[in-house]
N, C-alpha and C positions, 0 to 999 in steps of 0.2 A: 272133855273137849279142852287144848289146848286153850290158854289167855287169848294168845296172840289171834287164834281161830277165831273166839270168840268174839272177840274185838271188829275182825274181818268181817264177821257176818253181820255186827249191828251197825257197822258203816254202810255195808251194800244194802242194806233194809232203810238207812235211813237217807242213802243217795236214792233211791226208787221211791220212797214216801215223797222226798225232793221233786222230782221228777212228775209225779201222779198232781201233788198241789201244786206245782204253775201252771201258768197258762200256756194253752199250746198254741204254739207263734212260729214264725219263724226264729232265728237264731236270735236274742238280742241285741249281740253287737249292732246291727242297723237303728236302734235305738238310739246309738249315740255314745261314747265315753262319758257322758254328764251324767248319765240314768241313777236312779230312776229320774224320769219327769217331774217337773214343776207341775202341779194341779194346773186342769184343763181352764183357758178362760173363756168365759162364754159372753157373749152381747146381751143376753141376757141368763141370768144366773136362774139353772132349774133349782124348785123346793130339796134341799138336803145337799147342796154344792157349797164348799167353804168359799166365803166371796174371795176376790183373786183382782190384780190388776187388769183393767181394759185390753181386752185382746188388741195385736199390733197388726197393720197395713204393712204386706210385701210389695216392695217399688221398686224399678229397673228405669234406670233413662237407655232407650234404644235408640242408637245412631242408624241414620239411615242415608247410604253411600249408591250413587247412582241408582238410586231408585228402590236399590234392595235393603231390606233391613236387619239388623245385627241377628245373632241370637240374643235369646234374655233368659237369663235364670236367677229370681227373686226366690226368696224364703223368708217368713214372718219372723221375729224376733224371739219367741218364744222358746224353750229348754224341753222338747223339743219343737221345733217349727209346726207351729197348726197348719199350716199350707207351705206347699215349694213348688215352685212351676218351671219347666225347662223347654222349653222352643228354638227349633233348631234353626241355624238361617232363611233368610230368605222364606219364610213361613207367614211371618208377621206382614201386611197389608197396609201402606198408610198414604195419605191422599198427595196427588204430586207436588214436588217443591218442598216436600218435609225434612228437615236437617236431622229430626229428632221428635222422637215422642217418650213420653213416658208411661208403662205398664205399670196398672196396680190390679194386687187381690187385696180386696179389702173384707172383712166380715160388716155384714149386714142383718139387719134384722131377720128374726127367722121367719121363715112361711108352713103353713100348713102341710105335714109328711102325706108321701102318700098312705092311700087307705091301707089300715092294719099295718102301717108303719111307723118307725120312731126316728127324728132327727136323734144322731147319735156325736153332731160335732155342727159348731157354727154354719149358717150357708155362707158360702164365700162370694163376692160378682169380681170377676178376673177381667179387667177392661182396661184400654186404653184411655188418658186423659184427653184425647181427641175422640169422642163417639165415630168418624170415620173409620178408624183402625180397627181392622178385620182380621182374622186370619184363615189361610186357604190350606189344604189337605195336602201330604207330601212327606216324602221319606228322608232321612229318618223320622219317624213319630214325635210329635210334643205328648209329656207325659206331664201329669198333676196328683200330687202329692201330697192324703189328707191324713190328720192327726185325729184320730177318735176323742172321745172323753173317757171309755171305756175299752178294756180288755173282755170285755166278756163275749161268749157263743152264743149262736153260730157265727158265722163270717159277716160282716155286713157289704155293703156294695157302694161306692161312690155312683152319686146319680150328677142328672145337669134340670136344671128347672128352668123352665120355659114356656112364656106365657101358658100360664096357671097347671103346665102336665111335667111329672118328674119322669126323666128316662134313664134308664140304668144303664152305665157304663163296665164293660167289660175292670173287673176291677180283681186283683193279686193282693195280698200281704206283703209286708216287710218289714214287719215289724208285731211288738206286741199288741200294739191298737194305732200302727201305721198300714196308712191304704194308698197304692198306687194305679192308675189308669193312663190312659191311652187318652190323650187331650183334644177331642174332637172340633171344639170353636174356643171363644169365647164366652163368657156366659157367668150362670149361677151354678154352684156346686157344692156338695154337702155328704158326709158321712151317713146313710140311710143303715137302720138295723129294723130287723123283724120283731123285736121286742122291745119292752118297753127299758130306759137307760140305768142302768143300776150303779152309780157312780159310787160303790166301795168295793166292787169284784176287785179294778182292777188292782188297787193298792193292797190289803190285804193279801192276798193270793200271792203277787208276785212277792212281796218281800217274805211272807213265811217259806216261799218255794226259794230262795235265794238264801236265806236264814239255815233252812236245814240243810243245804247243798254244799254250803261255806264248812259246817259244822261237820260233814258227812266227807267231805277232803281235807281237812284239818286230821280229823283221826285216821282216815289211809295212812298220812304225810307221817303221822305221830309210828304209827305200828311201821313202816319202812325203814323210820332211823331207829325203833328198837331192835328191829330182826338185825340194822347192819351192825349193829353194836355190840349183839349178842354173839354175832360172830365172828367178829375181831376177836370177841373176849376167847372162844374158846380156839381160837387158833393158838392165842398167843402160850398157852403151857404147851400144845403141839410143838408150837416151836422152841421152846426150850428144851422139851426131851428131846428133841432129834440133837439140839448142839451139845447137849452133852456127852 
């Protein structure tokens, strides 16, 4: 077997080993140009988590113009954001004569998963700083956008917790331990998984899957510019005996 062959097949062996040890996600790019993440912060810190600065409150001041209120889209401060919320106009509900209120998600102390479940990310309560402020159903959808602690399987589900019962929200990926839903009120909300939370899946994993990926197109990149070099080289006596 040829070098160059050789070479071929232990990159495509070691792009598939790439491949096989990451986590199956959607694409990463929606993780953000900063990635990997900053360690999850939690309200309260689970046994085996490196402690981490206080997770941050997402805040939006929402103007509200004859009656109707802006949209608002907050995002925690976080690398990447433990929560993002997006509501579209006129969605938001606030009592009459209001100029303005302001939206917060804030993390909150955790409360008990449901049965044979695991909180897999802070609960969040997404309220206005006016208890009034409601919101009502309407198209296009408001969507709410939660940040796991982990990458691990299977999928977990964003729920809403409500006097004392958790309900599952229709909930997508997009991310590697990013979760997106269909933003049905106001309320509490949280990353729910069926297993219990294994906080070194996600790190581990992706960077060995990232490790050998790097290293597994690095040597394609290497064996391309030798095949072109090797064949320059043998053009060029080609083209000496023809000009002679």
């Amino acid at each position: 077997m040829r070098r160059n062959t050789r070479f071929l097949v232990i990159a495509l062996v070691l792009l598939g080993l790439g491949w096989w040890v990451a986590p199956r996600s959607a694409p990463p790019l929606y993780d953000g140009v900063g990635f990997p993440d900053e360690p999850y912060r939690f309200v309260v810190t689970p046994a085996g988590a490196k402690p981490t600065k206080a997770p941050t409150t997402a805040t939006r001041i929402v103007p509200v113009t004859k009656g109707t209120a802006g949209a608002a889209s907050l995002a925690s401060a976080e690398q990447a954001p433990q929560i993002a919320v997006l509501i579209p106009t006129g969605r938001l509900q606030a009592p009459a004569g209001t100029k303005q209120f302001t939206l917060r998600a804030a993390p909150v102390q955790p409360v008990q998963a449901p049965d044979g479940e695991y909180l897999w990310s802070n609960v969040y309560d997404l309220a206005g700083t006016d208890p009034k402020v409601t919101m009502r159903d309407g198209n296009p959808p408001a969507t709410i956008t939660l940040r796991a602690a982990t990458a691990q399987r299977p999928y977990p589900t964003i729920e809403r917790y409500l006097n004392g019962t958790w309900t599952k929200v229709k909930t997508v990926p997009v991310g590697q331990d990013i979760y997106q839903a269909e933003l049905p009120s106001l309320g509490r909300y949280a990353v729910v998984g069926t297993s219990p939370l294994q906080l070194t899946t996600k790190q581990n994993t992706t960077y060995t899957g990232i490790i050998i990926a790097v290293a597994s197109g690095l040597i394609v990149v290497v064996l391309v510019v030798i095949g072109v070099r090797r064949r320059s080289g043998r053009r060029l006596p080609e083209e000496e005996e023809v000009t002679k």
